[in-house]
C-alpha positions in Angstrom: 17.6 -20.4 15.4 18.6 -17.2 14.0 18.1 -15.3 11.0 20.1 -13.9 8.3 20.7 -9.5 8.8 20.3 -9.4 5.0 17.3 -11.3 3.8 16.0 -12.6 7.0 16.2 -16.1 5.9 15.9 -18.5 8.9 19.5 -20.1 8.8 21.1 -22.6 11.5 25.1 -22.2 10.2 27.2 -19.2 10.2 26.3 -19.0 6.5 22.5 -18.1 4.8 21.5 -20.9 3.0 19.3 -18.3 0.8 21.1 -15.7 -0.1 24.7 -17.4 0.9 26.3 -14.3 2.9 28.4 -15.2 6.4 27.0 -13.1 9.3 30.0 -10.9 9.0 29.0 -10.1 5.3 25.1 -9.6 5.8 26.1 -7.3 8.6 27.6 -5.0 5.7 24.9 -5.6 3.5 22.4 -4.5 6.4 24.5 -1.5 7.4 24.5 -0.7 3.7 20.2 -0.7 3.1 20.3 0.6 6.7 22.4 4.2 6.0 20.4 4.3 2.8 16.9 4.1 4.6 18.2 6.5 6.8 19.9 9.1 4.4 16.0 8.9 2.8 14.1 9.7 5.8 16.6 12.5 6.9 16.4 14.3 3.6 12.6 14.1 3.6 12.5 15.2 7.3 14.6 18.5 6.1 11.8 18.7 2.6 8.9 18.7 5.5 9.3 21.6 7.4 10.1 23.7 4.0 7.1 22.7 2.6 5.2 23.2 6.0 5.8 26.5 5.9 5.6 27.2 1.7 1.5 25.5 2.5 1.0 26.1 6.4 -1.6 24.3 7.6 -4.0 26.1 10.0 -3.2 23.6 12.8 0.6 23.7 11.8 1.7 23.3 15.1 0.3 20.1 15.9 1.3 18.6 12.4 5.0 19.4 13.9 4.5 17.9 17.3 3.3 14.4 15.3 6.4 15.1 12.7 8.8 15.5 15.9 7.5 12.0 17.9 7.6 10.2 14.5 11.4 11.8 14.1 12.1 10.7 17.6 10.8 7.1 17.3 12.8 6.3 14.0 15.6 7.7 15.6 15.3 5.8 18.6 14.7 2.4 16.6 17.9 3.2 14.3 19.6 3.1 17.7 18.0 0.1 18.7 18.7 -1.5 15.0 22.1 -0.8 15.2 22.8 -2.2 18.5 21.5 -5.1 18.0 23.4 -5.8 14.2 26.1 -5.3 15.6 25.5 -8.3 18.1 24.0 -10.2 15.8 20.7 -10.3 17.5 16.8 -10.8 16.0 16.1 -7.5 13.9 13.5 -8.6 11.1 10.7 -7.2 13.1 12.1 -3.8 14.0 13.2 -3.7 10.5 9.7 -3.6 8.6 9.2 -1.3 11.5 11.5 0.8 10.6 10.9 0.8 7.0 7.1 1.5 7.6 8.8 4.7 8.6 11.1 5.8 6.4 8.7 7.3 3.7 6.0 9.2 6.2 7.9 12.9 6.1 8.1 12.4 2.1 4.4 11.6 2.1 3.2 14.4 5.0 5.2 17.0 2.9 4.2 15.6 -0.7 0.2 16.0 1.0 0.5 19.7 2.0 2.3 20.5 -1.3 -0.7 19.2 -3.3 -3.1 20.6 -1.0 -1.9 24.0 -1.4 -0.7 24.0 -4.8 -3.5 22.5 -6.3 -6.1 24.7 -4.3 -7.8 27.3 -6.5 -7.4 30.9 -5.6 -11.0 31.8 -6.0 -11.6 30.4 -2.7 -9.7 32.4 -0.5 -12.3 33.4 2.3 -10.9 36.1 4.1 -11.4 36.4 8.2 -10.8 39.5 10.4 -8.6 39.3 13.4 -6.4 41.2 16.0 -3.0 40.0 16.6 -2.6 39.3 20.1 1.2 38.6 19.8 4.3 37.6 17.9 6.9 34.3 18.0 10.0 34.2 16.0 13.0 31.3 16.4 15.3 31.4 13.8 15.9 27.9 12.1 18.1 26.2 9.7 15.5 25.5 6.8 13.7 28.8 7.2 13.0 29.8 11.0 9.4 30.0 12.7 7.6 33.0 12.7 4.4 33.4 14.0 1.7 36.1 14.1 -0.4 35.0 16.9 -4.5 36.4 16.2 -7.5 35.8 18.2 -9.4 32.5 16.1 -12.5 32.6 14.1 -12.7 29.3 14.3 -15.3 27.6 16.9 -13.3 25.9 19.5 -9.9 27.6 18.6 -8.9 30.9 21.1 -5.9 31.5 19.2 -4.4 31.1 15.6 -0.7 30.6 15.0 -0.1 32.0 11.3 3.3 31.5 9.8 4.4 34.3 7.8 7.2 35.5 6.2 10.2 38.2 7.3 8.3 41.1 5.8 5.0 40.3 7.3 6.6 39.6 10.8 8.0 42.6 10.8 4.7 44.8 9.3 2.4 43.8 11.8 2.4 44.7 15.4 -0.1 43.0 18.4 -3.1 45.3 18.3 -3.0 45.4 14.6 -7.0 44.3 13.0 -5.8 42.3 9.6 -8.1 40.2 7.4 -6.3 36.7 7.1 -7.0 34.6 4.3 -7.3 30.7 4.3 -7.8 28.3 1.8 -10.1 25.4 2.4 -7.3 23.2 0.5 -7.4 20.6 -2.3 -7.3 17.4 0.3 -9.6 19.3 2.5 -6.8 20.5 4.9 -7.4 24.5 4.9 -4.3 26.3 5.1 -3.2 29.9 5.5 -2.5 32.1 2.2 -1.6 35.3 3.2 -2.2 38.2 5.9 -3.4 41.8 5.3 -4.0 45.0 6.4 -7.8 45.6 7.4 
């Protein structure tokens, strides 16, 4: 027994008893819902890495190492999904999923937006470091571009700030700045802004 692309009615003849589609036509249909899902989770994984670096995150770089296996994974199982429509296979388990996936980047970037936009400014607590280094890859969104400083955090050797063109630029390894962070609205301290010490 097989069951229906569409609604994923059990159905033992070429058409759903349910929702009364032929295989043919709830392929369509799937295809349809299936480019939609897809054109969703695309447009919130471009939203992400804006807002990532609008609200940076202290620990940035592993928030983008989680974003980039969940990116690979839903793109692996749209593969998967669309491979086996188009022979008609079993896909009701991959699809819920792939739908459990669809909304995470929209979520991730909707959390670091409210963390940092609701934060309060009086609680900037400003930390002295040296910058040890610099990172920049351009990018389609906005590029990366990193001033690497020795951590005040226990545990941490190095932070990776993400700054902006003018700060990249200003700031050369050697350089003692006071960075400020944010403990964050959701509790996630992020990075507001890099100075001269």
């Amino acid at each position: 027994m097989t069951r229906c692309l569409d609604c994923g009615s059990p159905r033992t003849a070429d058409q759903c008893p349910v929702c009364g589609l032929t295989s043919a036509a709830a392929e369509v249909m799937f295809r349809r819902r299936f480019l939609k899902r897809t054109g969703v989770f695309l447009a919130g994984s471009l939203v992400f890495p804006y807002v990532s670096q609008v609200y940076p995150p202290l620990d940035i770089d592993l928030m983008l190492v989680v974003f980039g296996v969940v990116f690979f994974v839903v793109l692996t199982l749209a593969v998967i999904l669309d491979r086996r429509a188009r022979k008609h296979q079993e896909l009701e388990m991959l699809k819920h999923v792939y739908s459990g996936f669809i909304l995470l980047p929209w979520i991730l970037a909707a959390t670091l937006f409210v963390n940092g936009r609701l934060d309060s400014q009086k609680n900037v607590a400003y930390h002295t470091a040296v910058v040890d280094g610099r990172y920049n890859m351009p990018g389609i969104v906005r590029g990366t571009r990193r001033l690497i400083v020795r951590s005040w955090r226990e545990g941490q050797k190095y932070e990776r700030l993400a700054v902006d063109a003018d700060d990249y630029d200003r700031f050369k390894p050697g350089d003692q700045v006071n960075v400020g962070v944010e403990p964050g609205a959701l509790g996630i301290p992020w990075y507001y802004g890099v100075y001269r010490r």
